[in-house]
DRENTOR-434069 format. One record per residue: residue number from 1; residue in one letter; x, y, z of N, C-alpha, C in turn. Coordinates in nm, 2 decimals, decimal comma, padded with zeros to 4 digits. Example, Ala and Ser with C-alpha at 12.3 -4.5 7.8 and 13.67 -1.06 7.14 Angstrom:
BEGIN
+-----+-----+--------+--------+--------+--------+--------+--------+--------+--------+--------+
|   n | res |   n_xx |   n_yy |   n_zz |  ca_xx |  ca_yy |  ca_zz |   c_xx |   c_yy |   c_zz |
+-----+-----+--------+--------+--------+--------+--------+--------+--------+--------+--------+
|   1 |   a |  01,32 | -00,57 |  00,78 |  01,23 | -00,45 |  00,78 |  01,32 | -00,33 |  00,78 |
|   2 |   s |  01,28 | -00,22 |  00,71 |  01,37 | -00,11 |  00,71 |  01,29 |  00,00 |  00,79 |
+-----+-----+--------+--------+--------+--------+--------+--------+--------+--------+--------+
# end
This chain:
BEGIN
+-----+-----+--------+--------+--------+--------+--------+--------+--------+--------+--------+
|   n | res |   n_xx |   n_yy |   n_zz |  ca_xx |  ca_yy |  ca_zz |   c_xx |   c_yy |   c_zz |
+-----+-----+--------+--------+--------+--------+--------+--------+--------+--------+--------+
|   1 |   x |  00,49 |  00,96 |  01,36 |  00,54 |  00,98 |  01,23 |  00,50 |  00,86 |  01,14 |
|   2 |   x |  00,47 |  00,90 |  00,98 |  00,43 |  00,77 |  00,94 |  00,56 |  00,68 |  00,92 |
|   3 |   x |  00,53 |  00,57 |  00,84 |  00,65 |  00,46 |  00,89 |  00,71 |  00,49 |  00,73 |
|   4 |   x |  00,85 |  00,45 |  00,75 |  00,93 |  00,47 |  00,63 |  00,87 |  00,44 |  00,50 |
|   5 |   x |  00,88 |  00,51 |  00,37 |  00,84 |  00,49 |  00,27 |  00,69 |  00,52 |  00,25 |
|   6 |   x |  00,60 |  00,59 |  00,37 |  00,54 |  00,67 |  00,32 |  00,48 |  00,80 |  00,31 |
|   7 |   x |  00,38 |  00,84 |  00,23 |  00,34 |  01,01 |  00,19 |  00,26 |  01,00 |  00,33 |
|   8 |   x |  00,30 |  01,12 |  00,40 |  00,21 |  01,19 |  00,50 |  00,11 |  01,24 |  00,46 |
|   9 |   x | -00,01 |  01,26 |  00,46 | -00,13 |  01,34 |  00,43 | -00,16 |  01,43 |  00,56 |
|  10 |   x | -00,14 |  01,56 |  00,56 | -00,19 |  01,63 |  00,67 | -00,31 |  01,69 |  00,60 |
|  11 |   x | -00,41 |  01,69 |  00,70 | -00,57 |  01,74 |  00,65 | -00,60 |  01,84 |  00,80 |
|  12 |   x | -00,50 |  01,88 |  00,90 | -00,56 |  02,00 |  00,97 | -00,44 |  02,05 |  01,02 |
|  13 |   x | -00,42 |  02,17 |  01,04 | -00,29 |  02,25 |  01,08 | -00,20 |  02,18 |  01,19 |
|  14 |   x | -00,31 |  02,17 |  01,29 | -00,31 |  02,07 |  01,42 | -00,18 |  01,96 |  01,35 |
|  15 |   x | -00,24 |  01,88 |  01,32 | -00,16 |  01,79 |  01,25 |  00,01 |  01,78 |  01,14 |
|  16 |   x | -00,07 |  01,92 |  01,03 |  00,02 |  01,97 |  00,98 |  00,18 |  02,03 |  01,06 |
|  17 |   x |  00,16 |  02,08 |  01,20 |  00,24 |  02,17 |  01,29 |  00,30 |  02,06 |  01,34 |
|  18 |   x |  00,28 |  01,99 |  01,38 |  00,30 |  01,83 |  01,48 |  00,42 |  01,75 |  01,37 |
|  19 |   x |  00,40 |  01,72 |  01,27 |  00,43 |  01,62 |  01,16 |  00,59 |  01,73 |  01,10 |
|  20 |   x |  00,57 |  01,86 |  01,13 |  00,67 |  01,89 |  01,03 |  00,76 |  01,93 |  01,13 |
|  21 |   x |  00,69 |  01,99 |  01,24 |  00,80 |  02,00 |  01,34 |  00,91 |  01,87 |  01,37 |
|  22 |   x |  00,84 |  01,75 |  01,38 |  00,92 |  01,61 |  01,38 |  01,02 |  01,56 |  01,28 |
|  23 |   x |  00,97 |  01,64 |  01,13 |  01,06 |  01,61 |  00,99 |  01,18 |  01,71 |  01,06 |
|  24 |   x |  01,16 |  01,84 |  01,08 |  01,27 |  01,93 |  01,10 |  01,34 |  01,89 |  01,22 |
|  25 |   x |  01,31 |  01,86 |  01,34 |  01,41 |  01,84 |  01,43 |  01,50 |  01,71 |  01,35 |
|  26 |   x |  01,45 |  01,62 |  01,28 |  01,53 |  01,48 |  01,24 |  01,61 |  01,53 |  01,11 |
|  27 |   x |  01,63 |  01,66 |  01,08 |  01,77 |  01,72 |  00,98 |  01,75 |  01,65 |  00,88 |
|  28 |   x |  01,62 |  01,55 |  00,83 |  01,65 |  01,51 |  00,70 |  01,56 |  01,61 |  00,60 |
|  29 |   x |  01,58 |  01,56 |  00,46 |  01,52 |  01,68 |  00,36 |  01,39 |  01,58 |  00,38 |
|  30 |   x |  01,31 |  01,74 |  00,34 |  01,14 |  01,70 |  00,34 |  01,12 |  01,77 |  00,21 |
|  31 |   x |  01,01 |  01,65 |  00,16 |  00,93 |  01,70 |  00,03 |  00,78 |  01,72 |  00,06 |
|  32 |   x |  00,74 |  01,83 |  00,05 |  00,61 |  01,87 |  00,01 |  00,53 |  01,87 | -00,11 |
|  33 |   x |  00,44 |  01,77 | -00,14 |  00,37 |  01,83 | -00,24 |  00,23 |  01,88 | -00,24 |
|  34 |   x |  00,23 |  02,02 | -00,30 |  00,10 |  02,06 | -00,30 |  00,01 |  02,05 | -00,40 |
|  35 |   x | -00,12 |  01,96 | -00,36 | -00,18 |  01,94 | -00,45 | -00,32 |  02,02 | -00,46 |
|  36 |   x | -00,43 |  01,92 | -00,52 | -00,56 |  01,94 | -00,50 | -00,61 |  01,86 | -00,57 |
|  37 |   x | -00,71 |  01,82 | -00,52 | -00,79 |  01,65 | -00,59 | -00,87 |  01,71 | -00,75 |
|  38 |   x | -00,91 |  01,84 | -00,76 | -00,95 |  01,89 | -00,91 | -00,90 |  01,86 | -01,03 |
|  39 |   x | -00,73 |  01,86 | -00,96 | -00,61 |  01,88 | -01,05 | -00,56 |  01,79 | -01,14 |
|  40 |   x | -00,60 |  01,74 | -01,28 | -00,50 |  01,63 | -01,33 | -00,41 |  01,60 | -01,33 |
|  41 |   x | -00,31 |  01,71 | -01,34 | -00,12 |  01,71 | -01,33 | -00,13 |  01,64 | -01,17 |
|  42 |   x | -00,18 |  01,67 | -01,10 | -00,20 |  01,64 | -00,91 | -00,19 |  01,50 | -00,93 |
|  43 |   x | -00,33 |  01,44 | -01,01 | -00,39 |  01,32 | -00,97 | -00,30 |  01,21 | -01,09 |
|  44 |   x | -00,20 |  01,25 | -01,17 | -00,10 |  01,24 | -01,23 | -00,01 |  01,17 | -01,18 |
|  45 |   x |  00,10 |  01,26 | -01,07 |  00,18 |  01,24 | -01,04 |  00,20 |  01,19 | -00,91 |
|  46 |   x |  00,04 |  01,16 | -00,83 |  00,06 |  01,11 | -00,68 |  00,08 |  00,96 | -00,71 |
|  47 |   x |  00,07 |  00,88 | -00,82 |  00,11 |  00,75 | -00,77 |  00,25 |  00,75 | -00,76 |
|  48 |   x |  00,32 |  00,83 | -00,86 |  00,48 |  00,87 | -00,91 |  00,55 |  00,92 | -00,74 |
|  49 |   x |  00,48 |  01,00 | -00,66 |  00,48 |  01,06 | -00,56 |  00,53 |  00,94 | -00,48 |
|  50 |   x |  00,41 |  00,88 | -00,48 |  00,44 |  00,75 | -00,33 |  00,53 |  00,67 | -00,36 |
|  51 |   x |  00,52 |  00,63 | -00,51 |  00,66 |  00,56 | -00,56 |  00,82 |  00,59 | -00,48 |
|  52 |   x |  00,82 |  00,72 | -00,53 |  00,97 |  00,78 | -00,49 |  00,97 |  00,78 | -00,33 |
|  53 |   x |  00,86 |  00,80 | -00,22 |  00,82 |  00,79 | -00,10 |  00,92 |  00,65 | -00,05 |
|  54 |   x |  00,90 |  00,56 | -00,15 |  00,93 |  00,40 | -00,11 |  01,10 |  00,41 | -00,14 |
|  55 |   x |  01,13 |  00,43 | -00,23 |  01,29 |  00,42 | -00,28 |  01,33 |  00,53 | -00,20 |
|  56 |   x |  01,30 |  00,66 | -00,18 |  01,38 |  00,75 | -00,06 |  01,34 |  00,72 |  00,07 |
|  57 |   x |  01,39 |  00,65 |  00,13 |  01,33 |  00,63 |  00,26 |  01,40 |  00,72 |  00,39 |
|  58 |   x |  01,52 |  00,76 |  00,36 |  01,55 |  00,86 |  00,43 |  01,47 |  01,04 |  00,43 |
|  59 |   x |  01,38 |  01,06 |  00,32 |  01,37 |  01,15 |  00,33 |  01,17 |  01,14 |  00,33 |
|  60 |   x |  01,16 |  01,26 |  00,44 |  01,01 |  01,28 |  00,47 |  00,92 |  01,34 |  00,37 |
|  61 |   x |  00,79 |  01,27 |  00,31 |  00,70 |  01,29 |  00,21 |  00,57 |  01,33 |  00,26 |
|  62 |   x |  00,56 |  01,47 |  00,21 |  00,40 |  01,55 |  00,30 |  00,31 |  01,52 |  00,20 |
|  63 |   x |  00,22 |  01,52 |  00,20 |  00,08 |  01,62 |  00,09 |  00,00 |  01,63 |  00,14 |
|  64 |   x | -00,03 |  01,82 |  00,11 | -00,11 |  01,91 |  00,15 | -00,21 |  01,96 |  00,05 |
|  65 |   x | -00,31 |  01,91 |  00,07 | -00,41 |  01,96 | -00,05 | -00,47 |  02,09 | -00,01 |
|  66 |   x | -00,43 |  02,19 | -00,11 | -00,46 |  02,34 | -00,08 | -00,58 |  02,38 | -00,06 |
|  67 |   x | -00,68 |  02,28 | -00,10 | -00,81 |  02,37 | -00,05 | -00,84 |  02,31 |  00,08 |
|  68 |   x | -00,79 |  02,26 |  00,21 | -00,82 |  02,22 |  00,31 | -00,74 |  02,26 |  00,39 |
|  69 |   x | -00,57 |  02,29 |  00,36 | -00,47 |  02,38 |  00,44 | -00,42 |  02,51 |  00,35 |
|  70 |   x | -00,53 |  02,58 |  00,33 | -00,47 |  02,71 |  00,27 | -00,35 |  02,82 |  00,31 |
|  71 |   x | -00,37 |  02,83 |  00,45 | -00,29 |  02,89 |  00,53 | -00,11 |  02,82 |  00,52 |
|  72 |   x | -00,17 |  02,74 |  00,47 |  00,01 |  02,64 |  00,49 |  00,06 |  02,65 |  00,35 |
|  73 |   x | -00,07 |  02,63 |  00,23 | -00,01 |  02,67 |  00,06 |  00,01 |  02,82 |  00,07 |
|  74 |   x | -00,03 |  02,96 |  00,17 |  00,02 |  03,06 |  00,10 |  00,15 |  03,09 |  00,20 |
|  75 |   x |  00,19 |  03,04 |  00,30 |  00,29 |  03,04 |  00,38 |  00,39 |  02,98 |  00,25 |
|  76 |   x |  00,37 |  02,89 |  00,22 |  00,47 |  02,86 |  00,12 |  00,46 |  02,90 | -00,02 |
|  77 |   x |  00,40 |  03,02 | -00,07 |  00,37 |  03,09 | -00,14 |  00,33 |  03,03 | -00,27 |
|  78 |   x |  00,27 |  02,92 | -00,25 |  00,19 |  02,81 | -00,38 |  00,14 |  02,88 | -00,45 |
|  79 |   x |  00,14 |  02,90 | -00,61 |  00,04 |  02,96 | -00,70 |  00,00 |  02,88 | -00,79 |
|  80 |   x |  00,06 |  02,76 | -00,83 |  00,00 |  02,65 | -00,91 |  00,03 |  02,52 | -00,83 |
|  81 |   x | -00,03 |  02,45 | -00,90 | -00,09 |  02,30 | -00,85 |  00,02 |  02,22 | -00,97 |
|  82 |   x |  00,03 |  02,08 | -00,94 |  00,08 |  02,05 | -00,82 |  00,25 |  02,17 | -00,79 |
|  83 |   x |  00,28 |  02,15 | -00,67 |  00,41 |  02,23 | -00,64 |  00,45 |  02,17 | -00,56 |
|  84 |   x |  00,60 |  02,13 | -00,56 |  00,70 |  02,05 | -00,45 |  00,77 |  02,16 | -00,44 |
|  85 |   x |  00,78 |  02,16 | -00,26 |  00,91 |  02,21 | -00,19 |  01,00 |  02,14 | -00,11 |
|  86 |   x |  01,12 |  02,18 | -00,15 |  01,22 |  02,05 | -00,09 |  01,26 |  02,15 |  00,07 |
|  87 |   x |  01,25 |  02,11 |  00,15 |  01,33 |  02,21 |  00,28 |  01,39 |  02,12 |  00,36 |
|  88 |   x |  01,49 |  02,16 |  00,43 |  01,55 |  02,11 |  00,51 |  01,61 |  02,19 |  00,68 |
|  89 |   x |  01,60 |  02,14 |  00,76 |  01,58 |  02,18 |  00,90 |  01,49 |  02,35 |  00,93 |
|  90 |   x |  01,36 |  02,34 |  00,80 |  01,30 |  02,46 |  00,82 |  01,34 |  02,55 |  00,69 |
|  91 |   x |  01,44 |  02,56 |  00,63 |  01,45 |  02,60 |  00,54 |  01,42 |  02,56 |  00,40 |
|  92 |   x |  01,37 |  02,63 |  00,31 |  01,30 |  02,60 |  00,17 |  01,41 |  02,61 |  00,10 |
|  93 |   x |  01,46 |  02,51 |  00,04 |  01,62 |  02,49 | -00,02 |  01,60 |  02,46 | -00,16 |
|  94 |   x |  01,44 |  02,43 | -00,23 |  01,43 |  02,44 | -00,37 |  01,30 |  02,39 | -00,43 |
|  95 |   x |  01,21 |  02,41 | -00,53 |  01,09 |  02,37 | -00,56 |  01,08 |  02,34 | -00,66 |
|  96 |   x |  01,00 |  02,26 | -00,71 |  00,94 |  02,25 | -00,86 |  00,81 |  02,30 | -00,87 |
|  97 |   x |  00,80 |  02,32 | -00,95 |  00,59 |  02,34 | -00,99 |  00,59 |  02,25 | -01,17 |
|  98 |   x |  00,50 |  02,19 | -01,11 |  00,44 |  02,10 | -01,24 |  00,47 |  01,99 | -01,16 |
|  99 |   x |  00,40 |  01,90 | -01,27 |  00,41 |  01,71 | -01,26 |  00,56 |  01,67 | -01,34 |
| 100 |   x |  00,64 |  01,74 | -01,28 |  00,77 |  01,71 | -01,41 |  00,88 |  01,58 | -01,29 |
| 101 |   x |  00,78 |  01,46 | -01,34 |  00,91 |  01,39 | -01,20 |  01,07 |  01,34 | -01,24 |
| 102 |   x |  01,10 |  01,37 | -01,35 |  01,27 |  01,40 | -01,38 |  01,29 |  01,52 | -01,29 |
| 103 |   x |  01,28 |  01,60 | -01,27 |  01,27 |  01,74 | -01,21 |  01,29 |  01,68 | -01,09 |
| 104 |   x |  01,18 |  01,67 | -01,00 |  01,15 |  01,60 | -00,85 |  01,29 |  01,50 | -00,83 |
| 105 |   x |  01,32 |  01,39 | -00,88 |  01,39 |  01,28 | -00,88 |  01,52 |  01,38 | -00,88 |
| 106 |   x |  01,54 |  01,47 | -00,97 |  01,69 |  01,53 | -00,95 |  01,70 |  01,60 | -00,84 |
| 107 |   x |  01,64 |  01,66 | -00,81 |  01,65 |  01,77 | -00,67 |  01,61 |  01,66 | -00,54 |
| 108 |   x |  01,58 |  01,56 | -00,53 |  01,59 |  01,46 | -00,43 |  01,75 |  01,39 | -00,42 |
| 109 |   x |  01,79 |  01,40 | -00,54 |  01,92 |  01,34 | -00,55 |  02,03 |  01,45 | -00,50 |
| 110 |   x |  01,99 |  01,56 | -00,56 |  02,05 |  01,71 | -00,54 |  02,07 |  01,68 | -00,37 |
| 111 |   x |  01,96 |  01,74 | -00,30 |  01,95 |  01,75 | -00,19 |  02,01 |  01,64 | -00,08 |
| 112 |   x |  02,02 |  01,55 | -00,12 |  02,07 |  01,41 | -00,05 |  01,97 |  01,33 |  00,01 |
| 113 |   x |  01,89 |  01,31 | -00,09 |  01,79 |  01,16 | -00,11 |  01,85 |  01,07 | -00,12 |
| 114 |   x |  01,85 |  00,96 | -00,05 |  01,97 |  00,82 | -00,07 |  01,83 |  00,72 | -00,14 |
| 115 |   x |  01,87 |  00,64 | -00,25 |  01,75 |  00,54 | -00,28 |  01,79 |  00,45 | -00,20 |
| 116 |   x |  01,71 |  00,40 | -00,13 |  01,74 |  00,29 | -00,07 |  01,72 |  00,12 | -00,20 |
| 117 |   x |  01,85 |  00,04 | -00,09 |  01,89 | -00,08 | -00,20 |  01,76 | -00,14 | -00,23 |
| 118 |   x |  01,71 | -00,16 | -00,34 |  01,61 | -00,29 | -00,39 |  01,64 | -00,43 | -00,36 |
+-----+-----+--------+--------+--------+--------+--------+--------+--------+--------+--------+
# end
């Protein structure tokens, strides 16, 4: 698993299946974001992304770029770029779509994202 504070990149299902199974047995909330490197809102919000990666350290940070794990964006029924899913022990408990990171930051807090102390 990567080490606290950072975004996981899965780039093959192999890996994708391995990484989330480990987020769900550990009952903490996981954030997915679905991107794609095309996308400016995408290429936007991934510094903002890894930021919040660092201050939630209790909670698990994916990104899956849709054109290399399709199978995994339409499992999670992705239709626009970027798109966060919050789930927890397997369940999809709430999403955003857009680069809106007031949005992202409330539903981490929603969900029980602790910031960790500075």
């Amino acid at each position: 698993m990567a080490g606290e504070g950072e975004v996981i990149a899965c780039h093959t299902l192999e890996v994708w299946n391995e990484k989330v199974k480990e987020a769900n047995e550990s009952k903490k909330l996981i954030v997915i974001d679905f991107t794609a490197s095309w996308c400016p809102p995408c290429r936007f919000i991934a510094p903002v992304f890894a930021d919040m990666a660092k201050k939630f350290t209790n909670v698990y940070f994916f990104k899956i770029d849709v054109d290399e794990l399709q199978a995994v964006a339409q499992e999670f029924k992705v239709e626009a770029m970027p798109t966060f899913v919050f789930m927890k022990e397997g369940n999809i408990v709430d999403r955003v779509v857009g680069a809106a990171k007031d949005e992202i930051h409330e539903k981490l807090m929603k969900h029980g994202g602790l910031v960790a102390s500075a």
